[in-house]
Steps between C-alpha positions, in 0.01 A plus 500: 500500500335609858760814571266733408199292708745509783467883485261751560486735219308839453159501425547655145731249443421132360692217391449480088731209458786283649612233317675187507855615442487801769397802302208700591261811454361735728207688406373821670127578481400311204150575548533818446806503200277308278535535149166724492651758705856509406703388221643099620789621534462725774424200730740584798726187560796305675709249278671275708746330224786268514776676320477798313160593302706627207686128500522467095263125431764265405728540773612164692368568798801256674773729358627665747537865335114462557402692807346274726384726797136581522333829376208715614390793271233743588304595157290764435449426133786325290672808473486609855641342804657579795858526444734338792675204568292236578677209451546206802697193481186255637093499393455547887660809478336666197181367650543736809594790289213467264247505786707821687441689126126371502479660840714789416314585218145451668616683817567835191882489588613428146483785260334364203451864361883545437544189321317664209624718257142560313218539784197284523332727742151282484687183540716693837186647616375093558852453637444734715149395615630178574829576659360714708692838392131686445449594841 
């Protein structure tokens, strides 16, 4: 898949995979969200997912109670995303919206405090470093 080469992302931001079938993760500042600094999980990153995420295994992907439009989630951790509707009925599509979030959330427009009901305030304090909400 080249969408993403066909793009110019945020610096923070890097390409962690994009496979075969379309689906794809966005990873912001891995350098510094390493597992020595922060738990894994705190890793900052866009999924980019044909269907739904939650899509039980087992489900024939041809039946057509199976959503088919693609998906892009902004995560946090597991637990914490950004909650909208971003759902688009082509890759192309979710492709441009995942690189406006990347910006968006480089640039310091998206919240990410809010999004958390327990504060990580060292985690948000690199966040903040990064994003550019320090100054």
């Amino acid at each position: 898949m080249t969408e993403f080469a066909d793009r110019s992302l945020p610096d923070g931001w890097v390409v962690w995979s994009d496979e075969d079938d379309g689906r794809a993760v966005l990873a912001y500042h891995p350098e510094v969200f390493d597992a020595d600094a922060f738990p894994p999980a705190c890793l900052p990153t866009l999924y980019l997912t044909h269907g739904r995420r939650s899509r039980r295994p087992g489900v024939n992907p041809n039946d057509r109670r199976v959503d088919r439009d693609w998906h892009v989630t902004l995560y946090l951790e597991p637990d914490v995303y950004l909650r909208g509707e971003f759902r688009f009925p082509t890759r192309e599509a979710a492709v441009e919206c995942a690189v406006d979030l990347a910006r968006r959330f480089d640039g310091g427009e998206i919240d990410y405090r809010a999004l958390y009901q327990i504060p990580r305030e060292e985690y948000f304090d690199a966040l903040d470093d990064l994003t550019g909400r320090d100054e």
